[in-house]
C-alpha positions as CSV (number, residue, x, y, z in Angstrom):
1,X,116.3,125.4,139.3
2,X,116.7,127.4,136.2
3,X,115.5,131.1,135.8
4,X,115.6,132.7,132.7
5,X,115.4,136.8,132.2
6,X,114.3,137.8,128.4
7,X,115.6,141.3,126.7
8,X,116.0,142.9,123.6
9,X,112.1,143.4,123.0
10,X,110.7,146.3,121.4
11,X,109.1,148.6,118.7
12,X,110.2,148.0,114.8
13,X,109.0,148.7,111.4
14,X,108.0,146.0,109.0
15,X,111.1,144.4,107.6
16,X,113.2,145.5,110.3
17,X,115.2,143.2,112.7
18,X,115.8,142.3,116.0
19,X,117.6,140.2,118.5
20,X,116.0,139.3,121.6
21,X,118.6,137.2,124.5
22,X,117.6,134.9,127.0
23,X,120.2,134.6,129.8
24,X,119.8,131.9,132.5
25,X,120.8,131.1,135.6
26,X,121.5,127.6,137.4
27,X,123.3,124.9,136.7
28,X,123.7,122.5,133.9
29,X,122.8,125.2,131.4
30,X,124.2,123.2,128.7
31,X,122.0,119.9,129.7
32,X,118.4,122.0,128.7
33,X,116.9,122.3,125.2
34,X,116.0,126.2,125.2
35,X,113.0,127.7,123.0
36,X,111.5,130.5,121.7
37,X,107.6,131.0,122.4
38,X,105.2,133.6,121.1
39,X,101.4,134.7,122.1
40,X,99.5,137.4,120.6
41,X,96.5,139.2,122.1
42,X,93.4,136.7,121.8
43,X,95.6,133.8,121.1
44,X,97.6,130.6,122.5
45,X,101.1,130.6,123.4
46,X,102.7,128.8,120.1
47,X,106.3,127.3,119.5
48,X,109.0,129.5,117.3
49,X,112.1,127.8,117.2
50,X,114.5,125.4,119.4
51,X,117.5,124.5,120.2
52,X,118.9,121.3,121.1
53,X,121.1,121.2,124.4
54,X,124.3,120.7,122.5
55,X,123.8,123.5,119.5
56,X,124.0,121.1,116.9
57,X,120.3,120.9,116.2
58,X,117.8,123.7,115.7
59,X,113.8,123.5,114.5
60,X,111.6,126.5,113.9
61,X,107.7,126.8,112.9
62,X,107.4,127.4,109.2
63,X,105.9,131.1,109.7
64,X,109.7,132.1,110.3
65,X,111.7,129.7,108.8
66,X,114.6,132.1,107.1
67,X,113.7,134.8,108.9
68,X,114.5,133.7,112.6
69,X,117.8,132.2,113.9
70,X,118.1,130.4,117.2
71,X,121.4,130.1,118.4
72,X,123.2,129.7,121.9
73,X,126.1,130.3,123.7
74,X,126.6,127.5,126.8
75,X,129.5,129.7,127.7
76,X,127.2,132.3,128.7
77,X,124.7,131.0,129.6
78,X,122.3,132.8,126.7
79,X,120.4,131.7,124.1
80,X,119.4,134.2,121.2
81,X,116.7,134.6,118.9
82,X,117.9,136.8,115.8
83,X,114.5,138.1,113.6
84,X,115.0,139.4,110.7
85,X,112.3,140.8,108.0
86,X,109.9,141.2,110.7
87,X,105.6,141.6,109.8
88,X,102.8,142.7,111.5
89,X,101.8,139.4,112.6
90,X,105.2,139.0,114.3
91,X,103.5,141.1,117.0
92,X,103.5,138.9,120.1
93,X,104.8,138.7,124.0
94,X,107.9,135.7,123.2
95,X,109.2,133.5,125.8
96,X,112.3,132.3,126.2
97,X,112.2,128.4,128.0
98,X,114.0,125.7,129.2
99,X,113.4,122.0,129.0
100,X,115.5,119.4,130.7
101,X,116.7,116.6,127.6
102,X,113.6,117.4,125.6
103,X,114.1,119.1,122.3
104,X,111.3,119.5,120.6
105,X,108.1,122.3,120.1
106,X,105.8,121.1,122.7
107,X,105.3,124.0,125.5
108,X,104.2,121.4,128.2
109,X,107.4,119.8,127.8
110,X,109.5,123.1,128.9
111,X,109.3,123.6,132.5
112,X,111.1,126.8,133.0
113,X,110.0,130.2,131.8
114,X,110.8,133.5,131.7
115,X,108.6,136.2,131.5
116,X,108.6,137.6,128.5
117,X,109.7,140.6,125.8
118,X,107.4,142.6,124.1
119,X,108.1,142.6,120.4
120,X,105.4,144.7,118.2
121,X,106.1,145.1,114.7
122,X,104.4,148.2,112.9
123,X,103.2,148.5,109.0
């Protein structure tokens, strides 16, 4: 059992940054692939970025390629998702998740969730 608490959500201008944390709880921490998720208002949950169990390997969608950073720290336990150069349509609820030796960007393949971090992004 794995249960993961989001934070670091949150108002920002356009081209401002944030850093949202994901810390989790259980065992094995460093045996799950974590990633970031995102839905908007009216839309479908879609993938961000990964990051594969060991750190070594990280994949993001190309919307925020150089502007996000994944990153983890299987000393504690937290996995971090650094925005930078935020836009408007950054504007979403993102979920942090856990998937047992899957790395990839397929939601149905992550079986623990947290619940989510506001992050709106004004113009």
């Amino acid at each position: 059992q794995v249960q993961l608490v989001e934070s670091g959500g949150g108002l920002v201008q356009a081209g401002g940054s944030l850093r949202l944390s994901c810390a989790a709880s259980g065992r094995s921490f460093s045996s799950y692939a974590m990633g970031w998720f995102r839905q908007a208002p009216g839309k479908e949950r879609e993938f961000v970025a990964a990051i594969h169990w060991s750190g070594t390997s990280t994949t993001y969608t190309d919307s925020v390629k150089g502007r996000f950073t994944i990153s983890r720290d299987n000393a504690k336990n937290t996995v971090y998702l650094q925005m930078n150069n935020l836009k408007p349509e950054d504007t979403a609820v993102y979920y942090c998740a856990a998937s047992y030796r899957y790395y990839g960007n397929s939601p149905a393949n992550y079986y623990y969730w947290g619940q989510g971090t506001q992050v709106t992004v004004s113009s």
